[in-house]
VOGU-3710 file (C-alpha; in Angstrom, 3 decimals, decimal comma):
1> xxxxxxxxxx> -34,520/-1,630/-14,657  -32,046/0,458/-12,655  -33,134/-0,644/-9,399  -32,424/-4,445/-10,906  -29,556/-3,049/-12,279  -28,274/-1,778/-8,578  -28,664/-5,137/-7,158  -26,801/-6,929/-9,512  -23,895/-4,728/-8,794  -24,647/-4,988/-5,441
11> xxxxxxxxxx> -24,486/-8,817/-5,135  -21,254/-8,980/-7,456  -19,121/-6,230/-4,647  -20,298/-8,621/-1,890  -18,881/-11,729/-3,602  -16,019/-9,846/-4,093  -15,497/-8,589/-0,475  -16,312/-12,405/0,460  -13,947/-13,719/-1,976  -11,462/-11,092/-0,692
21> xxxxxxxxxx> -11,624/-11,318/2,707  -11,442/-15,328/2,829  -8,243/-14,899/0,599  -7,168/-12,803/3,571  -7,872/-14,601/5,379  -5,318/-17,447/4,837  -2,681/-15,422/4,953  -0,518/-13,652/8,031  1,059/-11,191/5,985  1,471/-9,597/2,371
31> xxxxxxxxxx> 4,990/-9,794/2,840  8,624/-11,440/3,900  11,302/-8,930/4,564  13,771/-8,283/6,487  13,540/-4,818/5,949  10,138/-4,884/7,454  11,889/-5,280/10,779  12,231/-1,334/10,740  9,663/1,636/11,413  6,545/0,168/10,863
41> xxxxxxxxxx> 7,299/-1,794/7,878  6,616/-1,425/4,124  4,708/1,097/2,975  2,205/0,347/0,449  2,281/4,165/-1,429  2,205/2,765/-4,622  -0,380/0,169/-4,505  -3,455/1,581/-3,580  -4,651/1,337/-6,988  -4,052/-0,829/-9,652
51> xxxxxxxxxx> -4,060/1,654/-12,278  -1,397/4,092/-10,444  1,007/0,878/-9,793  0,765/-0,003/-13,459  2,236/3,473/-14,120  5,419/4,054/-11,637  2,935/5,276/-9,310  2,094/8,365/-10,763  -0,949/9,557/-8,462  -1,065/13,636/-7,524
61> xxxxxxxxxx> -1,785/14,802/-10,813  -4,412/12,475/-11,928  -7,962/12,764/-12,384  -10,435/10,332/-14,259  -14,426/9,635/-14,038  -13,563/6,484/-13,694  -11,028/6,556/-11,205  -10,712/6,503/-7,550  -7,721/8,088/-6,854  -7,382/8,499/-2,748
71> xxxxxxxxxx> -4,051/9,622/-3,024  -5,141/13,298/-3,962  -8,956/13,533/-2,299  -9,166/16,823/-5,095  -9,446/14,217/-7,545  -13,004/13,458/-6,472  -14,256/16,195/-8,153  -14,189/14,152/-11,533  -16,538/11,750/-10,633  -19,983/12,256/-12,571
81> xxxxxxxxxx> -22,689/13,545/-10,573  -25,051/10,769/-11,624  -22,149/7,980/-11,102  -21,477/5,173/-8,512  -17,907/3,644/-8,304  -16,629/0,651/-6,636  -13,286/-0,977/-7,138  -11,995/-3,922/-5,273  -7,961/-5,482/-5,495  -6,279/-8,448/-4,599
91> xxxxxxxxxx> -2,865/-8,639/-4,392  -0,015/-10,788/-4,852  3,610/-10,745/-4,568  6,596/-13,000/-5,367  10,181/-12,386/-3,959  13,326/-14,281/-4,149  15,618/-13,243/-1,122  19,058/-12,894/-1,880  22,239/-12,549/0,105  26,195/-13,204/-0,869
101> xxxxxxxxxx> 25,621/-16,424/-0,613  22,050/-17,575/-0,375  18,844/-17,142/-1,949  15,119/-18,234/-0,632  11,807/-17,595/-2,600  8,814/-16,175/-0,861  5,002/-16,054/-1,732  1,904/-14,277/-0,525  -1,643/-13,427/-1,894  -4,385/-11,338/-0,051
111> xxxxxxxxxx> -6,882/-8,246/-0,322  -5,497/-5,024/-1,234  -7,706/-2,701/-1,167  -11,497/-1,404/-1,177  -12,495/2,102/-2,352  -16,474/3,516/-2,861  -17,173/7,177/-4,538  -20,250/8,901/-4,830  -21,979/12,706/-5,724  -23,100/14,340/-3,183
121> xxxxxxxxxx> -23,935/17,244/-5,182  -22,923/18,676/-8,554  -19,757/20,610/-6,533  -18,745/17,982/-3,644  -18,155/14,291/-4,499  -17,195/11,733/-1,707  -15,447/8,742/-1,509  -14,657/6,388/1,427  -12,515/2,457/1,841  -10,369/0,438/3,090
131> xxxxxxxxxx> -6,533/0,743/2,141  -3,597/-1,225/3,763  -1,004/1,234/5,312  1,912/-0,804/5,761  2,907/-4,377/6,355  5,242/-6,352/8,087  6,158/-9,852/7,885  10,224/-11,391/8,279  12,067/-14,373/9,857  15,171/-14,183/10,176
141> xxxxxxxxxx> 18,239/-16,687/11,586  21,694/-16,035/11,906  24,430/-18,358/13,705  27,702/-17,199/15,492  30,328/-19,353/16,535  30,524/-17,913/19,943  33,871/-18,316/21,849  33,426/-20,502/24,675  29,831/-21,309/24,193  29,673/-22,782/20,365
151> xxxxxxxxxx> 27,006/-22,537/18,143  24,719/-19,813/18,791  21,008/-19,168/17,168  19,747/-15,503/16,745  16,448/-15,450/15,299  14,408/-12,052/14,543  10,798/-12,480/13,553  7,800/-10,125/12,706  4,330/-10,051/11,667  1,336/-7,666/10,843
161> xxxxxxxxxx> 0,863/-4,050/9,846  -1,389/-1,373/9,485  -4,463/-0,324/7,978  -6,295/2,874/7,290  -10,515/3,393/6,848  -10,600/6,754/5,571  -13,408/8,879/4,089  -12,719/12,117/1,791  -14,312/15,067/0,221  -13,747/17,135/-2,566
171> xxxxxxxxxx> -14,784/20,344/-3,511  -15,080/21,905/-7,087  -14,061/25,450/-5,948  -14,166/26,556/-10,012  -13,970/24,964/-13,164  -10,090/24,883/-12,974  -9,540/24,270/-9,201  -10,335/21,597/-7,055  -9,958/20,918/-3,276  -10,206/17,998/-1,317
181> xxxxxxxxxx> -9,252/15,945/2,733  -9,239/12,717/3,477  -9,968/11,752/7,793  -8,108/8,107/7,705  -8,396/6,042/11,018  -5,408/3,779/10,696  -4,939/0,749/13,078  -3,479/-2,241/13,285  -1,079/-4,532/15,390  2,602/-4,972/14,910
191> xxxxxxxxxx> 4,129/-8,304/16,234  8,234/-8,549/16,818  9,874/-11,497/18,673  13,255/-12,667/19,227  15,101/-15,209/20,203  18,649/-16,681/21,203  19,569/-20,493/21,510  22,197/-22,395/22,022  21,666/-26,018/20,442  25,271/-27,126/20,804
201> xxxxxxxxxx> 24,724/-27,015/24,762  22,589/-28,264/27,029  23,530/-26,049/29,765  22,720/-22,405/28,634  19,489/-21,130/28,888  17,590/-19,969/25,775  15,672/-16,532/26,124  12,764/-14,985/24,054  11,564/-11,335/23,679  8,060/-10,772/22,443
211> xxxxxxxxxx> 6,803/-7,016/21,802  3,092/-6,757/20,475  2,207/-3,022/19,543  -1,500/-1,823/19,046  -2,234/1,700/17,258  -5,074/3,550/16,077  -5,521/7,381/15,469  -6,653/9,747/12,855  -4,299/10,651/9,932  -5,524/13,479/7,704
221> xxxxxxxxxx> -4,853/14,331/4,252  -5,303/17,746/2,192  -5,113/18,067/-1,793  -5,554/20,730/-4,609  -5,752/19,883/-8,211  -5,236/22,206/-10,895  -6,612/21,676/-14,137  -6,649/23,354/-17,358  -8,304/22,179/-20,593  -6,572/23,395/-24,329
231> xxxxxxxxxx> -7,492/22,916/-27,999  -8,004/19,654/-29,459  -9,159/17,648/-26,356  -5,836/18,448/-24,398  -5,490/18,764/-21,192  -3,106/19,256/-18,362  -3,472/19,147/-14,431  -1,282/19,642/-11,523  -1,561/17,544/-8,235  -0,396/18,911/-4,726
241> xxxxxxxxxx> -1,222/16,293/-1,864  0,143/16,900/1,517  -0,393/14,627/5,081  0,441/16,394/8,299  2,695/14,485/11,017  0,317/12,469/12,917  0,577/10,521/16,395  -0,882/7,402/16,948  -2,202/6,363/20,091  -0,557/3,415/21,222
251> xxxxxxxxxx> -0,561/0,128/23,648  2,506/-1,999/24,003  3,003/-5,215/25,693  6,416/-6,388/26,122  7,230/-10,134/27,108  10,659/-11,965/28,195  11,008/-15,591/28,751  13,683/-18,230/29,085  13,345/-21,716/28,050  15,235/-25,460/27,444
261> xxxxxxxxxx> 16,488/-25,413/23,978  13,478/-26,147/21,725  12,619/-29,115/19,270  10,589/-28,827/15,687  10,168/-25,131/16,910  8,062/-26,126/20,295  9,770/-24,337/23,192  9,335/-25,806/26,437  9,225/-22,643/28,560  10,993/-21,980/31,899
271> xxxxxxxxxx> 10,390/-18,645/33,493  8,983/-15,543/32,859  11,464/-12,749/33,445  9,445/-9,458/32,794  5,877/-9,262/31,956  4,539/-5,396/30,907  1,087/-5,075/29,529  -0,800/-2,133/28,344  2,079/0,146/28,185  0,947/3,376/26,685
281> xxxxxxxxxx> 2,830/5,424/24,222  2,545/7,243/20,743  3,742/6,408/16,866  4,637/9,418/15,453  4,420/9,346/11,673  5,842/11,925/9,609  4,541/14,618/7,319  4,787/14,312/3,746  4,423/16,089/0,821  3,593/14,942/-2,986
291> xxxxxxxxxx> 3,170/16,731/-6,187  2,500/15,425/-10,135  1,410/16,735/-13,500  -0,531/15,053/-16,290  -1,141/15,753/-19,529  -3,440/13,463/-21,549  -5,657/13,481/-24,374  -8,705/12,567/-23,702  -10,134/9,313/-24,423  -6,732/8,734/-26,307
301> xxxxxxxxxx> -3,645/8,740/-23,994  -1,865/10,031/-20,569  1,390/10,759/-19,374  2,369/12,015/-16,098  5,234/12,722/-13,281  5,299/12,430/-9,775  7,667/13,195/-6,968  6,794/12,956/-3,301  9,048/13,328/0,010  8,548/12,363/3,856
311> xxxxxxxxxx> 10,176/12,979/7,043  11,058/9,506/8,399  14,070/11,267/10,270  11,472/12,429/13,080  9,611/9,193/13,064  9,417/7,329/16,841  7,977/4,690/18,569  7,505/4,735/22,335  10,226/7,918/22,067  12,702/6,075/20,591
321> xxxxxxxxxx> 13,915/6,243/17,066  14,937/4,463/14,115  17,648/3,430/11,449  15,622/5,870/9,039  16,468/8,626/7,100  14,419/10,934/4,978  12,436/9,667/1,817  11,602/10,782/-1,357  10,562/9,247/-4,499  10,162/9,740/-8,088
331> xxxxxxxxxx> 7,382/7,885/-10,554  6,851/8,617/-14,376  4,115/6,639/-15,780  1,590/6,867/-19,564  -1,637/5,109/-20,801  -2,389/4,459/-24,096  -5,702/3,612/-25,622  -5,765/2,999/-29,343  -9,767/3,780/-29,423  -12,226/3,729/-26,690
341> xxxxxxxxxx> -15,140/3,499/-28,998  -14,616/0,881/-31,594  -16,714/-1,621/-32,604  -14,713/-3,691/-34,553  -11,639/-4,684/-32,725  -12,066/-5,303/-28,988  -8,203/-4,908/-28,118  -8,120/-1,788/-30,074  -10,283/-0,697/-26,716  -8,307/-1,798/-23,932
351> xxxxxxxxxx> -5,784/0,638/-22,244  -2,388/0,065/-22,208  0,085/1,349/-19,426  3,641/1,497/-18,367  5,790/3,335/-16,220  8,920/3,517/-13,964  9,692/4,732/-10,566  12,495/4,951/-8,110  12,385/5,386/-4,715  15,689/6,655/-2,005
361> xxxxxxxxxx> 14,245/4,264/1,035  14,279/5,427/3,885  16,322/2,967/5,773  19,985/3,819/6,146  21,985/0,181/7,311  26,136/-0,219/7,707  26,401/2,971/5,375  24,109/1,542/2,255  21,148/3,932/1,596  18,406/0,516/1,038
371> xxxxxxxxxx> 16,747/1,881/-2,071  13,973/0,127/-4,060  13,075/0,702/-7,891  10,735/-0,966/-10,097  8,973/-1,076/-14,015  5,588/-1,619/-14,320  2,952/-2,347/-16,845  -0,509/-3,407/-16,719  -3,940/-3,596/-18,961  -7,345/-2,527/-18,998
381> xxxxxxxxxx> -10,156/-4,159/-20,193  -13,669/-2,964/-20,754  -16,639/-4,853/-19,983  -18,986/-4,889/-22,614  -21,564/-2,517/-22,986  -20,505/-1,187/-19,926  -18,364/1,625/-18,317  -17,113/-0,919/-15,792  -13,360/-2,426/-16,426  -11,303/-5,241/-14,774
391> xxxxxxxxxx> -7,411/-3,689/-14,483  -4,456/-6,241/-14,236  -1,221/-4,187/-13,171  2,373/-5,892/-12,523  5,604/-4,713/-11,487  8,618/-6,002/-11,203  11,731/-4,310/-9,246  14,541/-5,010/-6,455  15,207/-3,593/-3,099  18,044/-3,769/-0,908
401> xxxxxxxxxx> 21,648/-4,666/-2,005  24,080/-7,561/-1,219  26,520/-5,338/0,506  28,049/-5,944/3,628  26,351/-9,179/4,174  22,864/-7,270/3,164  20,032/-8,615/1,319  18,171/-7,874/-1,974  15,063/-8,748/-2,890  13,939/-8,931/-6,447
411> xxxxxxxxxx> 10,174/-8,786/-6,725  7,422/-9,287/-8,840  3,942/-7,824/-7,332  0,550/-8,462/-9,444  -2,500/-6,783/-8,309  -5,769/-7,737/-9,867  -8,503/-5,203/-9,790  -12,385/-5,044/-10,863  -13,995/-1,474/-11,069  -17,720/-0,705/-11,215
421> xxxxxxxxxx> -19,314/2,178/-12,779  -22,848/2,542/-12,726  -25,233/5,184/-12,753  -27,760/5,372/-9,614  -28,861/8,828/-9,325  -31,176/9,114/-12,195  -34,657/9,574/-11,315  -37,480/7,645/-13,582  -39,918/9,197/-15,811  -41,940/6,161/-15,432
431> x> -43,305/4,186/-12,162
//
């Protein structure tokens, strides 16, 4: 029966990773904006699980069974040492650009994430995945009225991101303190072009710059967990989760080219003016340190705080910097279940969560800190007769400001998640 048991579960996470990857596939990036045009894009700190997003992104302090939590690799230590967990996202996001005087909608679906965790033994518990690290994805026009040349066409475009594989530990050093590292490989390529044209004339020649980036190194990850049970099936634990600054190995190559004009976006090329593959260089990301407290009932309800800051002041590409400034963030987040175990009502056993965070970006443009906040909510339901659940989280927020010919976006990002739990490490009494 278990072994039967297995390979149902088995088949259902490989039509999931199908379904996932061919939604993936049709798409070039999870995101449009211009803000992506910085760094190495938009992070994606708060959406590596569904449940975490659905509550401001609370994350350092939390510890669950049922959870995979990769943010704090201490948090392993809950899993059960006869349990198997799998949970698989997709992700989508709706955005409605808006400057002082324009607006533009923008849509984009795709996998989020993939996470595993396992026993190892009754005091180390694993887990390994795939999470996205950040993504970028803009195109952007402006026109000048250039004196003594007319109408003039600057266009800014970008596209990819990174990813991370990672695979953690975590150690049960006592019954209150846990320990745990995730080793993340994160790669990925970042695509920027840009262009200037000059439609009004016939005469000037257009040029295009094209820089493709390639990284991939190991990023590591250390956290501690702290918990402490009380009377009446309280409980309380703290989260510490720090990541060390990190440099990515890096190729560049870097591509200028003039051209004729261009017509339905088909450039008839004319020369090419530099041509520099394979350049090597690093990406230095920065260190950064989290922290969060819980304090739940169990099997009842949850309620939690986060804060977490990173250097983005000594981040640099190819040894040059960036219009970024230090970031920190704040996240405050509860679940409510109004009981696990009946039998009567089944919405009387979902879980119900909210939460709110707020986060000082770290890019710094014309004097306007860009900051981004967002409210968030999302549900959990059970499957029947079954620790497994299905999680829908959404959130809704804005980022950026209209200022000095800025832009805001106001978002709303839905990730749908299924988690498996299922018990593989029994042994049978029976052959």
């Amino acid at each position: 029966m278990k072994r039967a048991k297995a390979g149902k579960t088995l088949i259902l996470i490989s039509l999931f990773l199908w379904a996932g990857i061919s939604s993936q596939a049709q798409t070039t990036t999870r995101i449009n904006s211009p803000y992506t045009l910085f760094g190495v894009g938009n992070l994606n700190n708060t959406n590596n699980n569904v449940r975490s997003m659905s509550m401001g992104g609370i994350k350092y302090g939390w510890r669950d069974s049922r959870l995979i939590n990769p943010a704090n690799p201490a948090s392993y230590t809950a899993f059960d040492s006869l349990s198997f967990l799998f949970e698989g996202a997709l992700y989508s996001n709706i955005s409605t650009l808006k400057s002082a005087e324009l607006s533009q909608e923008s849509r984009s679906a795709s996998l989020n994430y993939l996470t595993f965790g396992f026993p190892v033994t009754h005091w180390w518990k694993a887990s390994f995945g795939l999470l996205p690290y950040s993504n970028v994805g803009y195109n952007v026009l402006q026109e000048k009225e250039e004196e003594n040349i007319g109408l003039t066409r600057y266009r800014n475009e970008g596209s990819g991101g990174l990813n991370q594989v990672y695979f953690g530990s975590g150690f049960k050093i006592s019954d209150n303190l846990s320990l745990g590292v995730n080793a993340s490989f994160v790669f990925g390529t970042i695509d920027r072009g840009v262009s200037v044209t000059f439609p009004d004339s016939g005469f000037y020649i257009s040029s295009r710059i094209d820089r493709s980036v390639t990284a991939n190194d190991f990023v590591f990850t250390y956290g501690l967990q702290y918990t402490k049970p009380l009377k009446n099936d309280l409980e309380y634990t703290i989260g510490i989760s720090f990541s060390n600054q990190s440099n990515l190995r890096a190729d560049k190559d870097y591509l200028v080219r003039s051209f004729y004009g261009e017509q339905s976006n088909i450039r008839f090329y004319r020369d090419t003016i530099q041509y520099n593959t394979g350049v090597k260089g690093d990406i230095i990301l920065p260190a950064g340190i989290g922290a969060g407290i819980t304090f739940k009932k169990k099997d009842k309800w949850l309620i939690g705080a986060d804060f977490d800051w990173q250097n983005w002041e000594k981040f640099r590409q190819f040894d040059q910097s960036d219009s970024l400034d230090n970031r920190f963030s704040i996240g405050f987040g509860a679940q409510f279940i109004p009981d696990r175990y009946s039998v009567f009502s089944y919405w009387e056993r979902l879980s119900y969560r909210f939460g709110f965070r707020y986060t000082n970006g770290s890019l710094n443009i014309r004097g306007n800190q860009i900051n981004e906040y967002g409210i968030s909510f999302g549900i959990g339901f059970p499957v029947w007769k079954s620790r497994s659940m299905m999680n829908l989280g959404v959130e809704l927020g804005r980022w950026g400001t209209t200022k000095d010919n800025l832009i805001q976006e106001n978002f709303i990002r839905v990730i749908f998640a299924i988690s498996i739990y299922e018990n593989w490490f029994i042994k049978p009494k029976y052959n």
